[in-house]
PyMOL commands that place a pseudoatom at each C-alpha (Angstrom):
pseudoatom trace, name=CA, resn=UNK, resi=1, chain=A, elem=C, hetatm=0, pos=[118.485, -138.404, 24.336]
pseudoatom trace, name=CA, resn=UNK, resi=2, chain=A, elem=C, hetatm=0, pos=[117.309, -135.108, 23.243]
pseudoatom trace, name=CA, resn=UNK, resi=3, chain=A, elem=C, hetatm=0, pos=[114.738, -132.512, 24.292]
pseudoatom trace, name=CA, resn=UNK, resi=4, chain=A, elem=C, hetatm=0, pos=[111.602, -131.746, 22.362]
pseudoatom trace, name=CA, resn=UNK, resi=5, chain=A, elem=C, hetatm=0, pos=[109.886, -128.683, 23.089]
pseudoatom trace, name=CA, resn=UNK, resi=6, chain=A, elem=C, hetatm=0, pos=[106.998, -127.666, 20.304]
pseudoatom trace, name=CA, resn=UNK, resi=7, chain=A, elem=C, hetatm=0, pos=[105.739, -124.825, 19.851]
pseudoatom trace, name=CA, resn=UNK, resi=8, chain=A, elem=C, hetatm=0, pos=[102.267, -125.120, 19.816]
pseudoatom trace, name=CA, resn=UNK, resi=9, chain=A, elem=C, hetatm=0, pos=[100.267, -122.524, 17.579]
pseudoatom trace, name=CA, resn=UNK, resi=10, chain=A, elem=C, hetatm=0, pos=[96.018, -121.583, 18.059]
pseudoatom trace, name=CA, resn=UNK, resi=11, chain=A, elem=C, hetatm=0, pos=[94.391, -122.640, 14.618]
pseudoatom trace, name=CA, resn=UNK, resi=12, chain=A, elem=C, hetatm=0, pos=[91.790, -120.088, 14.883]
pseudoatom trace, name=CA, resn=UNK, resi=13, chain=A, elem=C, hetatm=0, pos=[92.803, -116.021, 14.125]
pseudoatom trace, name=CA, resn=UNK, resi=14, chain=A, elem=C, hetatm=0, pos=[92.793, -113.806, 16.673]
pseudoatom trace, name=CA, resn=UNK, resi=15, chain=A, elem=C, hetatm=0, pos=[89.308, -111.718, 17.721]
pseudoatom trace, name=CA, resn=UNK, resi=16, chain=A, elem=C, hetatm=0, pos=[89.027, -108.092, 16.426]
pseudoatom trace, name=CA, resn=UNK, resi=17, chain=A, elem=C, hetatm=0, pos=[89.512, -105.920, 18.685]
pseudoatom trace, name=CA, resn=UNK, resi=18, chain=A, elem=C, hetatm=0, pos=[86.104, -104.637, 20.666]
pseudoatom trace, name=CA, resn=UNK, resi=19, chain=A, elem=C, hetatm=0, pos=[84.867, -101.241, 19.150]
pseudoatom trace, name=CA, resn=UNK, resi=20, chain=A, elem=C, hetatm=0, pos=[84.719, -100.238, 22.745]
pseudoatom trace, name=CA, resn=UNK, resi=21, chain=A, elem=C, hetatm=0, pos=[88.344, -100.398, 23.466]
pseudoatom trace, name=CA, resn=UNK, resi=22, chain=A, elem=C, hetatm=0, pos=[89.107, -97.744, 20.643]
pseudoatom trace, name=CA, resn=UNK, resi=23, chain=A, elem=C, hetatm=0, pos=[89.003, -94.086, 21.992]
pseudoatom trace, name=CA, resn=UNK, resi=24, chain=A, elem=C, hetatm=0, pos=[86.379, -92.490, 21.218]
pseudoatom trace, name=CA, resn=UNK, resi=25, chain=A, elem=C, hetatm=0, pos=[86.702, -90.062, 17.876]
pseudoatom trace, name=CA, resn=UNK, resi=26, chain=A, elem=C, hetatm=0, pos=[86.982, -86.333, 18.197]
pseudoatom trace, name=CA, resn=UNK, resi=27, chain=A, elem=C, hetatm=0, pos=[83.885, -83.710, 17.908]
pseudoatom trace, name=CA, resn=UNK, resi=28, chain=A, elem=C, hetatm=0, pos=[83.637, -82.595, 14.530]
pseudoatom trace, name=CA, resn=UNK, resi=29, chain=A, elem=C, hetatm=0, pos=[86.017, -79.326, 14.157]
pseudoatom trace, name=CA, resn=UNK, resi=30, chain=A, elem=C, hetatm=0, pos=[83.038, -77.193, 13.656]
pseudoatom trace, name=CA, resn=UNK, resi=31, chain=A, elem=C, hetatm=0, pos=[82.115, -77.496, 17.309]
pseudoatom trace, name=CA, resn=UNK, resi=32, chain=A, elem=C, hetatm=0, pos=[84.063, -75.071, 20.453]
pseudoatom trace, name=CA, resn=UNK, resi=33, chain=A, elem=C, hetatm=0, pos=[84.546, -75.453, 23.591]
pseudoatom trace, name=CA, resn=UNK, resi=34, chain=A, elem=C, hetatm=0, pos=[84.540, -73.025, 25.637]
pseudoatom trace, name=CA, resn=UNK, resi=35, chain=A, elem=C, hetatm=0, pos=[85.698, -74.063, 29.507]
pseudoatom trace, name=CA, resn=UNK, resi=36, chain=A, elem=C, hetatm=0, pos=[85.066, -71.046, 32.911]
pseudoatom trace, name=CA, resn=UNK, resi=37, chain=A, elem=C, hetatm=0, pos=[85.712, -72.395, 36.366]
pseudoatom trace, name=CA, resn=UNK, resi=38, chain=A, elem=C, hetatm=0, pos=[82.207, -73.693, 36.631]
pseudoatom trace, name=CA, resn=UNK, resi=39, chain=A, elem=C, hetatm=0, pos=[80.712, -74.979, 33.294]
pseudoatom trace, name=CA, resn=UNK, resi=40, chain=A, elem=C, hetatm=0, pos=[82.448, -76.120, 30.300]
pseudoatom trace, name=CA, resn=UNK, resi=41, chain=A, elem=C, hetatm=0, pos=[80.120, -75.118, 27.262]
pseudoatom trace, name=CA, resn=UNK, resi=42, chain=A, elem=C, hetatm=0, pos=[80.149, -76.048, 23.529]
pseudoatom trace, name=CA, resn=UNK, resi=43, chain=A, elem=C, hetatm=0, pos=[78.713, -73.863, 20.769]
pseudoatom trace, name=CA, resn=UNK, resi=44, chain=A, elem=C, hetatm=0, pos=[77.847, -75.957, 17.399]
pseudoatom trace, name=CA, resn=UNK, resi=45, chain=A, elem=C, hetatm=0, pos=[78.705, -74.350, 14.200]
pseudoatom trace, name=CA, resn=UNK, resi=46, chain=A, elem=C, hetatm=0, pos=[78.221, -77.167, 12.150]
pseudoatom trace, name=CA, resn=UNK, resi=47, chain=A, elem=C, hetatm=0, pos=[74.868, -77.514, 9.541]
pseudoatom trace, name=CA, resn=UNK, resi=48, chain=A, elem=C, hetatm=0, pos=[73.971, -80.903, 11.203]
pseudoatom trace, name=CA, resn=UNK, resi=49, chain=A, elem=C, hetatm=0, pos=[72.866, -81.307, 15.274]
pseudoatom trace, name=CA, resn=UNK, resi=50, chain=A, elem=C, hetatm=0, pos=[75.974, -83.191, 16.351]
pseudoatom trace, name=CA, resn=UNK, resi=51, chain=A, elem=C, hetatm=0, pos=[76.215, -85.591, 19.635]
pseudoatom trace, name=CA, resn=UNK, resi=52, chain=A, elem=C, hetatm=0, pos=[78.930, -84.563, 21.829]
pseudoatom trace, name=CA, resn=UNK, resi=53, chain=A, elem=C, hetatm=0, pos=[80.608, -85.614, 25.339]
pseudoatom trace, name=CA, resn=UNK, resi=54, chain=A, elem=C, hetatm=0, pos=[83.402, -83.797, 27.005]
pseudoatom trace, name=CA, resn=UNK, resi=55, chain=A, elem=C, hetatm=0, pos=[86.412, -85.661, 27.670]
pseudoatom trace, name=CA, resn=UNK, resi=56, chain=A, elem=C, hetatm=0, pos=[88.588, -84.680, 31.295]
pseudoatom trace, name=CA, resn=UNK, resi=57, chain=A, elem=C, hetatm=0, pos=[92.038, -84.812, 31.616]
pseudoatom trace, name=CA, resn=UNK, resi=58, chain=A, elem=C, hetatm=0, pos=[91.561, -87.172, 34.433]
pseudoatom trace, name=CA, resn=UNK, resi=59, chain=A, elem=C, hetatm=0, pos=[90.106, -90.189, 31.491]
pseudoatom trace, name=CA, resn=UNK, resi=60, chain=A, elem=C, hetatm=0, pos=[86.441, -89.308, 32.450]
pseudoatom trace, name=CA, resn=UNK, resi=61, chain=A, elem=C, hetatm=0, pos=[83.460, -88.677, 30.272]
pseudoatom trace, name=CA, resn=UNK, resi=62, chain=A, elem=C, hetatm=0, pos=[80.989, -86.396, 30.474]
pseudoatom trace, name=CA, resn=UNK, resi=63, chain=A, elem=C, hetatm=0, pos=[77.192, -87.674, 29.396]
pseudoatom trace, name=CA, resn=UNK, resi=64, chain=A, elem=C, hetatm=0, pos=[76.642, -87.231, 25.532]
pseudoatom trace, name=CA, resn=UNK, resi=65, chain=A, elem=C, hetatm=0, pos=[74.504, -84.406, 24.479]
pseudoatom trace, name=CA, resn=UNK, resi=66, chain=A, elem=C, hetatm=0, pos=[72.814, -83.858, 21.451]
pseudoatom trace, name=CA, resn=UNK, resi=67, chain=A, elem=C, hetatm=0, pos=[73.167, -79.677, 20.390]
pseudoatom trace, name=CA, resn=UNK, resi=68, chain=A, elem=C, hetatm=0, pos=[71.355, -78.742, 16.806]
pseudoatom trace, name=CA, resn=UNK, resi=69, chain=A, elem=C, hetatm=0, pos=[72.997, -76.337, 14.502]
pseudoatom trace, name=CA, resn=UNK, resi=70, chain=A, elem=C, hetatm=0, pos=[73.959, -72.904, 16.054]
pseudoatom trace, name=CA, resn=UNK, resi=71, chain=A, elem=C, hetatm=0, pos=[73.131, -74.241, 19.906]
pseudoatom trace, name=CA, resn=UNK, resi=72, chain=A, elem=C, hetatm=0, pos=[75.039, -73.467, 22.728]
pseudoatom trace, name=CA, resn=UNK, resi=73, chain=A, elem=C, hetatm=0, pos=[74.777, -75.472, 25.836]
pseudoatom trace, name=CA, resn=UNK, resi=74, chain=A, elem=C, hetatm=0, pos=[76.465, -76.606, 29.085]
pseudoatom trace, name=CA, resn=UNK, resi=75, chain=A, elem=C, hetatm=0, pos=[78.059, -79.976, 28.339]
pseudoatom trace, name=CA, resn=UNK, resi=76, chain=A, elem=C, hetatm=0, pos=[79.797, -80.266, 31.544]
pseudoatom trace, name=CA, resn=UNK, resi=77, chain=A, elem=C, hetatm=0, pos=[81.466, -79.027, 34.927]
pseudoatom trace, name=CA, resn=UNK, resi=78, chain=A, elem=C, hetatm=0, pos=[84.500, -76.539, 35.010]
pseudoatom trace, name=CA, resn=UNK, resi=79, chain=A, elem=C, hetatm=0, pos=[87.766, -77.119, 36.023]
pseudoatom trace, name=CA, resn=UNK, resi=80, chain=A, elem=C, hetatm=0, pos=[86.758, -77.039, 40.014]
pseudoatom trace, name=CA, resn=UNK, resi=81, chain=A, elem=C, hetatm=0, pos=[84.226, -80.125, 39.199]
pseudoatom trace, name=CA, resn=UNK, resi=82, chain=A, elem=C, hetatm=0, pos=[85.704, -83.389, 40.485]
pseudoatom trace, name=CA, resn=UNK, resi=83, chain=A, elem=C, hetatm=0, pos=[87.167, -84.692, 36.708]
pseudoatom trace, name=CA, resn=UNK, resi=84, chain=A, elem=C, hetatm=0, pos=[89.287, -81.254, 36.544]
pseudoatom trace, name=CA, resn=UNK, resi=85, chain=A, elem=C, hetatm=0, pos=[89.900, -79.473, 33.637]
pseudoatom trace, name=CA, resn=UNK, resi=86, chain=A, elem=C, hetatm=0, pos=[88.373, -80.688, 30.487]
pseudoatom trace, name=CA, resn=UNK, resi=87, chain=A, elem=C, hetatm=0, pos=[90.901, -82.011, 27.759]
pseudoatom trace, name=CA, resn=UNK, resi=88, chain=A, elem=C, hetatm=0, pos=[88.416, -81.527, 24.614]
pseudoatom trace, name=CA, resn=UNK, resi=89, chain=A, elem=C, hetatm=0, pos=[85.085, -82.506, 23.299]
pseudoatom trace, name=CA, resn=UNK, resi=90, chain=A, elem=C, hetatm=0, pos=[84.797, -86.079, 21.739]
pseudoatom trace, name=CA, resn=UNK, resi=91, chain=A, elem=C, hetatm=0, pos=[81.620, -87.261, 19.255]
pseudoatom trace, name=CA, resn=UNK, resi=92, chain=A, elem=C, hetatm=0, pos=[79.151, -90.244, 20.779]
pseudoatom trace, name=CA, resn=UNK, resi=93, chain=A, elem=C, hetatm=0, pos=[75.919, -91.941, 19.829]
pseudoatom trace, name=CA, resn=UNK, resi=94, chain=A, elem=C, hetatm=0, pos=[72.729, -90.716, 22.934]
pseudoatom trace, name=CA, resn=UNK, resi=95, chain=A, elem=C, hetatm=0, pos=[71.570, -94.289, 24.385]
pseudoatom trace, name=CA, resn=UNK, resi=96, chain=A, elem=C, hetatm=0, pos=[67.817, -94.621, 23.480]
pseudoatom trace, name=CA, resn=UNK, resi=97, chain=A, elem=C, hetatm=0, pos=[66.202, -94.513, 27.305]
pseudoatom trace, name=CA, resn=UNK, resi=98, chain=A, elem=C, hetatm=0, pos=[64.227, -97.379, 28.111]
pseudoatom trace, name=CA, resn=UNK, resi=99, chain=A, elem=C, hetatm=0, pos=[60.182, -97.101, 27.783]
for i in range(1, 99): cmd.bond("trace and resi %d" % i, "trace and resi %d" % (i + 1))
show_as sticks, trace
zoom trace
């Protein structure tokens, strides 16, 4: 007597991946970042306001923040903040707050 072993195959295709598991997509080219061993700041020189969030080398995100043309802010801690130094500035959508 022989051994049968099938191979049993799902019928339905498999799920897209979730648009949360991508990384998120870089901050436009027009936008610096400019790091000091307190703040790391970003200076938009793009026409648009653009949505940023600074990405750590330690995987962590900053909180997104919105800068209009020509703004300069404080996006996020320096390299003595607990995340270390920041790795570079990534685009994001600002959550609506609750009412």
């Amino acid at each position: 007597m022989t051994g049968f072993t099938a191979l049993i195959l799902p019928l339905a295709p498999a799920a897209p991946a979730v648009a949360e598991d991508e990384p998120p997509a870089p901050a436009p080219a027009c936008v610096t970042m400019y790091e000091s061993w307190r703040y790391t700041s970003a200076a938009n020189n793009c026409a648009d306001a653009v949505s940023i969030s600074v990405a750590y080398q330690d995987g962590a995100a900053g909180p997104c923040t919105t800068l209009p043309p020509g703004a300069v802010a404080t996006v996020g801690e320096g390299y003595l903040g607990q995340h270390g130094h920041p790795d570079h500035l990534t685009a994001c959508q600002v959550s609506a707050s609750a009412p």
